[in-house]
LOTOR-640459 format. One record per residue (C-alpha): residue in one letter; x, y, z. Coordinates in steps of 0.05 Angstrom, whole numbers, padded with zeros to 5 digits, always signed. Example, Ala and Ser with C-alpha at 12.3 -4.5 7.8 and 13.67 -1.06 7.14 Angstrom:
<rs>
A+00246-00090+00156S+00273-00021+00143
</rs>
This chain:
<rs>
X+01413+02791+01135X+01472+02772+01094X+01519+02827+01118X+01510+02794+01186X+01524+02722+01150X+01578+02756+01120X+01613+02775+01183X+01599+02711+01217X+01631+02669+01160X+01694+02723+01174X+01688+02703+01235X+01699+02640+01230X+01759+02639+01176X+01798+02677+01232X+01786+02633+01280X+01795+02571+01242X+01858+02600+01224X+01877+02613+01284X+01876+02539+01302X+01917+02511+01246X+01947+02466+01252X+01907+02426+01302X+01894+02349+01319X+01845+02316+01269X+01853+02374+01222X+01859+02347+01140X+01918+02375+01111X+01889+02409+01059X+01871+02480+01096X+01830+02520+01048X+01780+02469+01039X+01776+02451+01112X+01776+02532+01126X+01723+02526+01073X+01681+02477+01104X+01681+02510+01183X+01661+02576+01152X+01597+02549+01114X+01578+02501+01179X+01589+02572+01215X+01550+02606+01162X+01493+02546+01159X+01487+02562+01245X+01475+02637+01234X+01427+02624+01184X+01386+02572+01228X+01398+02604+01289X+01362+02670+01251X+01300+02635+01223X+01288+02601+01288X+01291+02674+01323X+01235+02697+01273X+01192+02630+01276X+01190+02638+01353X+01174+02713+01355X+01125+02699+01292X+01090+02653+01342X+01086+02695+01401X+01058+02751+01365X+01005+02711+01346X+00986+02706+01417X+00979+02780+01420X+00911+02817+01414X+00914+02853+01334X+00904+02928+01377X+00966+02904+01417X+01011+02884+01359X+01009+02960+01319X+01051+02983+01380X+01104+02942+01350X+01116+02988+01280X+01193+02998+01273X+01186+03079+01287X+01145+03056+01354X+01178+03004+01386X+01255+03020+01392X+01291+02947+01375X+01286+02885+01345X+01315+02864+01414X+01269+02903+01457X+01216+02871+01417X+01244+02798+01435X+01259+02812+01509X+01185+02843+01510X+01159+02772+01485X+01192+02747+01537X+01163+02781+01584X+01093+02773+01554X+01107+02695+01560X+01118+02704+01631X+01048+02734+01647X+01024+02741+01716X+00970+02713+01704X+01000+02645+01696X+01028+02601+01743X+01106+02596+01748X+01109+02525+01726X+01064+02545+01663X+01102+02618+01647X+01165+02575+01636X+01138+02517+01593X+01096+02556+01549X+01162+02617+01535X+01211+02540+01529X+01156+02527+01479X+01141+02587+01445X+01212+02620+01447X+01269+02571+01457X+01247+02524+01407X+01242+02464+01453X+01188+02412+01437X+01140+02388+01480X+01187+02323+01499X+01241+02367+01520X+01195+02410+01575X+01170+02355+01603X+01236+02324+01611X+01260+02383+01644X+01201+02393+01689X+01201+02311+01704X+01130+02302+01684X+01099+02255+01628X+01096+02286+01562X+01021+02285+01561X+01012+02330+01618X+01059+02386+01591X+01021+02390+01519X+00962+02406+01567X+00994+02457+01621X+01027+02494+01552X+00954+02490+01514X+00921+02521+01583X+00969+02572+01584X+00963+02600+01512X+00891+02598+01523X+00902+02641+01597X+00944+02688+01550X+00892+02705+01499X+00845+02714+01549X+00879+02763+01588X+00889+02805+01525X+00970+02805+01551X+01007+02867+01526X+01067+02874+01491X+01113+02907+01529X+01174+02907+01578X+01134+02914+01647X+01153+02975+01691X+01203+02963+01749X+01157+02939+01799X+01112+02875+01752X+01196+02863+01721X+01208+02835+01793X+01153+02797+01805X+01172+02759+01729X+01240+02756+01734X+01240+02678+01773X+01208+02656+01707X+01241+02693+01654X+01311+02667+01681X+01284+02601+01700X+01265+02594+01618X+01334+02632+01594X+01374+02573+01640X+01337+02520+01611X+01342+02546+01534X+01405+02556+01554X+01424+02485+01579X+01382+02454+01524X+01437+02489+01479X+01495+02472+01514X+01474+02401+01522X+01424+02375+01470X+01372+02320+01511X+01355+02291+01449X+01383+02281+01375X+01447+02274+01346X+01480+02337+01363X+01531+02357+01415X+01505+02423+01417X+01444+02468+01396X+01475+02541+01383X+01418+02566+01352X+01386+02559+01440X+01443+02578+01472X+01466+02638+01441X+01399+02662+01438X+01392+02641+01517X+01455+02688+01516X+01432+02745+01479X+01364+02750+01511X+01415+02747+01592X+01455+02807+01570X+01396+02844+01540X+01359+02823+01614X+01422+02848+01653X+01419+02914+01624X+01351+02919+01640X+01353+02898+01714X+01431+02903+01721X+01412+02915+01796X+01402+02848+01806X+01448+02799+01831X+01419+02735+01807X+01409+02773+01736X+01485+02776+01729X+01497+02711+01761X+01455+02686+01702X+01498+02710+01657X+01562+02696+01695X+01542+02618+01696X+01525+02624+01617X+01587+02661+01602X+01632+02615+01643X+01589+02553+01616X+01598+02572+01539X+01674+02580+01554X+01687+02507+01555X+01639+02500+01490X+01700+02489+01439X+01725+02429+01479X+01670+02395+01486X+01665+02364+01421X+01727+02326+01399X+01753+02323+01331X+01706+02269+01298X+01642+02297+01336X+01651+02261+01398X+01633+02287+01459X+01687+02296+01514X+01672+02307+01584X+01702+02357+01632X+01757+02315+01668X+01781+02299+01600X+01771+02365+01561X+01843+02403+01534X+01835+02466+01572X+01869+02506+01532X+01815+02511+01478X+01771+02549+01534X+01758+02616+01519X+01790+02663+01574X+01759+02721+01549X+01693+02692+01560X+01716+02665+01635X+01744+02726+01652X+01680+02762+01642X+01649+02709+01679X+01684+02719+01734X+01675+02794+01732X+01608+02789+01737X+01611+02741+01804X+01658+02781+01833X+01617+02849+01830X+01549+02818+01839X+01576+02774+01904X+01576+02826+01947X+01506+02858+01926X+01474+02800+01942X+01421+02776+01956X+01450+02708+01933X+01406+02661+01895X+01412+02592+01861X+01449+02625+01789X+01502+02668+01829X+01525+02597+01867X+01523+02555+01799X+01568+02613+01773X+01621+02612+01825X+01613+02536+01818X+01637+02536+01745X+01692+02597+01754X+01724+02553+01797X+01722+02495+01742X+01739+02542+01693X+01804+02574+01734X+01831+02512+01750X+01883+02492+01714X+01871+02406+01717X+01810+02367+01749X+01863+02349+01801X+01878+02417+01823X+01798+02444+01829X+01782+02468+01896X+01729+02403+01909X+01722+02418+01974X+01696+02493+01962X+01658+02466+01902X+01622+02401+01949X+01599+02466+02003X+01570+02508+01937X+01535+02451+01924X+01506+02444+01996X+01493+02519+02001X+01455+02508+01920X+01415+02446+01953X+01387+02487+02005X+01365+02537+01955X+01333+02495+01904X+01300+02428+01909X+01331+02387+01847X+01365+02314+01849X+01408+02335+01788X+01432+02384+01832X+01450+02325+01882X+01474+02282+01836X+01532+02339+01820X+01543+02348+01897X+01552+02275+01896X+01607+02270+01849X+01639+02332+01881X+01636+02291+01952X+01668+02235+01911X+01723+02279+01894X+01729+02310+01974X+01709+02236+02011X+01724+02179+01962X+01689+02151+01913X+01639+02104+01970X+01613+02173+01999X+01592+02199+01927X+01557+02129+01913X+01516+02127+01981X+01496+02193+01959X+01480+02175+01893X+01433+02120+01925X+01401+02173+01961X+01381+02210+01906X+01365+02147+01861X+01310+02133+01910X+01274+02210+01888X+01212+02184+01842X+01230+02246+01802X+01291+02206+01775X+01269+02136+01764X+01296+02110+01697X+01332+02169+01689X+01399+02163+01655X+01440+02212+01692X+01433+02165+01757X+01459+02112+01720X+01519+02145+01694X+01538+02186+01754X+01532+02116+01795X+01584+02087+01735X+01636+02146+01731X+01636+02138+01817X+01644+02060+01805X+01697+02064+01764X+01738+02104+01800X+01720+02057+01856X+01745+02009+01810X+01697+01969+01810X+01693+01958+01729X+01641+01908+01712X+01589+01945+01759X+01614+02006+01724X+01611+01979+01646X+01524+01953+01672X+01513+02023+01699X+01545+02062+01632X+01501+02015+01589X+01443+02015+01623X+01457+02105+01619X+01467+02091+01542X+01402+02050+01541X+01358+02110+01573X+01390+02175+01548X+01354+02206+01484X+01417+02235+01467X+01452+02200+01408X+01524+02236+01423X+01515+02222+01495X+01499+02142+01476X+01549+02137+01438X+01601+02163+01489X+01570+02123+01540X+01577+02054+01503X+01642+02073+01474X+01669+02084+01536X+01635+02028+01566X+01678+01982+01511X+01733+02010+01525X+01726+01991+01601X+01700+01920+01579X+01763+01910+01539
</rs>
C-alpha cells in the first residue's frame, strides 16, 4: 500500500521536525530527517507483511466452504476480517490457556519461546498445547465470523488476555535486540479500538484500551538517543504524548463508573496516575500501592507483586518492598527469573546497599533474553561499581 507508506513517511518528517533540535541529534537535519522517515517507513512496511503472514496463517485453519464468505463484496473490512480471526482463535471449544497461545502464535507474531515465557511453562509444553489446539480448530470446522453478542462474551477473557500480551510483547521486547516491537503493539492497538467498538459496553474493553493508550504514551522516552533503554523514574516526561494520555484517561474516567471493574480498568488507572504526574517524586504511591492490592486480589501473577512491591518501597521504605520481594521470589513460577533479580537490585540500591545491588543487577543481566535490557542492566551495574 504505498499511499499508506507514503503518509506514514509524512508522518514522520513532521514529527521529526518537530523535535529539532534535540539531544543526540547530528547537525546535519535533512539527512537525519532522512534517516527517521525511512526507519518509519521500514516499520510500516514490516508491521504490514507481518499483518498478512498472520491472517495468511489463520485462514489456513479455516475449512475451504468457510473461507468464500470472506470475498471483498461479502465480508465488509479488511479489519472485520482480522478482528473475526481473532475471534476464530479464541474458539470455545478450546481451553482459555490454549485460545490465547495458539491467537499469541498465530496472530501476534510471538514465537513459541515467548508464550511459554509468558505463560511460565517450559518451551516444550507450549509447542504441544499450541499443536493441540490447531488440531481442536480444524476439527471443529470453526467459522469465520464475529460471534453474536451472547458467544462475544463468553470470548472476550481470551481475546483481551492475547491483545495485552501482543501488546506488552511490543512495548517491551522479551527477547532480541530491540527496545520495542511496533509492528505487536500497534497492531495489539488497532485490533483494542476495533474490539471497543464492538463491545463498547464493556468496561474492561475500554480499560484495555485505556492501559494501551496510556502505556504507548511514554513510548518516545523510552529509548534514549543512542538506543538505550531508559526506565520510568528516569524518562524526560515531556516527550510523552498528552494526546494519547488524555484519551487514556477519558476512557477510565467514563468506564469507572460502569463497572464491573476488572484487572485492565485497575492497570489503567495505575498508569494514568504515572502518566499525570509530573516527577516520580510527586506520584500518588500510596493510591498506586492500594491499586496494586485491589489488582492482586483480582489476578493471581507475581509480576504483578513484584510491581506492588516496588510501589510499597516507594509508600514504606525500601526494607518493606524487599521483604515483599522475598515473598514473591519464593513463587516456583519465578525461579531464575530476571525480573526478581532486578526489582530486588533497584530496592537495594535505594536501600543503599550497593554491592548487594551491583550482584542482583548482574545476575538480572545474566538471565534476561533481552539484549537492550542486558545491556542497561550491566551498564548500570558499572556505573554503581565505579
Amino acid at each position: 500500500d504505498f499511499g499508506a507508506a507514503e503518509d506514514a513517511v509524512q508522518e514522520a518528517l513532521l514529527a521529526a521536525a518537530t523535535q529539532w533540535p534535540r539531544d543526540g541529534a547530528p547537525q546535519e537535519p535533512v539527512a537525519w530527517l532522512t534517516r527517521v522517515a525511512w526507519r518509519r517507513l521500514a516499520d510500516h512496511v514490516r508491521a504490514d507483511a507481518a499483518r498478512r503472514r498472520r491472517e495468511a496463517h489463520v485462514v489456513s485453519l479455516v475449512p475451504a466452504d468457510e473461507q468464500v464468505a470472506l470475498a471483498p463484496d461479502e465480508g465488509g473490512g479488511e479489519g472485520d476480517d482480522t478482528l473475526a480471526l481473532l475471534f476464530m482463535c479464541c474458539h470455545p471449544a478450546l481451553t482459555s490457556a490454549s485460545a490465547i497461545a495458539l491467537t499469541l502464535r498465530a496472530m501476534g507474531g510471538l514465537s513459541t519461546a515467548e508464550i511459554a515465557r509468558a505463560f511460565f511453562v517450559p518451551e516444550a509444553t507450549m509447542a504441544q498445547r499450541i499443536s493441540r489446539a490447531k488440531a481442536r480448530i480444524k476439527a471443529e470446522g470453526a467459522r469465520f465470523e464475529v460471534p453474536d453478542e451472547a458467544a462475544l462474551a463468553a470470548r472476550l477473557p481470551a481475546v483481551m488476555h492475547v491483545l495485552y500480551l501482543i501488546f506488552s510483547e511490543g512495548y517491551a521486547a522479551s527477547s532480541g535486540d530491540a527496545v520495542l516491537r511496533l509492528d505487536l503493539s500497534q497492531e495489539a492497538l488497532r485490533l483494542a479500538r476495533m474490539l471497543h467498538r464492538a463491545a463498547p459496553q464493556v468496561a474492561e474493553v475500554a480499560g484495555l484500551l485505556a492501559l494501551m493508550r496510556l502505556t504507548d504514551a511514554r513510548r518516545a522516552a523510552r529509548i534514549g538517543p543512542a538506543g538505550a533503554l531508559v526506565p520510568l523514574d528516569q524518562q524526560d516526561r515531556s516527550r510523552w504524548d498528552r494526546e494519547a494520555i488524555a484519551e487514556g484517561v477519558a476512557f477510565v474516567s467514563e468506564a469507572l463508573p460502569r463497572g464491573p471493574v476488572g484487572p485492565y480498568l485497575v492497570q489503567a488507572a495505575i498508569a494514568a496516575l504515572h502518566d499525570e504526574a509530573p516527577s516520580t517524586e510527586a506520584t500518588d504511591w500510596p493510591q498506586i500501592a492500594a491499586l496494586y492490592e485491589v489488582l492482586m486480589g483480582l489476578a493471581d501473577n507475581p509480576m504483578v507483586a513484584l510491581s506492588h512491591a516496588v510501589a510499597v518501597a516507594m509508600v514504606d521504605g525500601p526494607a518493606a518492598g524487599l521483604a515483599r520481594v522475598e515473598a514473591v521470589a519464593a513463587d516456583p513460577r519465578v525461579t531464575g527469573h530476571h525480573r526478581v533479580e532486578a526489582v530486588r537490585g533497584h530496592l537495594l540500591e535505594r536501600a543503599g546497599r550497593v554491592a548487594e545491588a551491583v550482584a542482583c543487577y548482574r545476575r538480572a543481566a545474566a538471565r534476561t533474553t533481552s539484549e537492550a535490557e542486558r545491556r542497561y542492566l550491566l551498564t548500570h551495574a558499572a556505573r554503581l561499581a565505579e
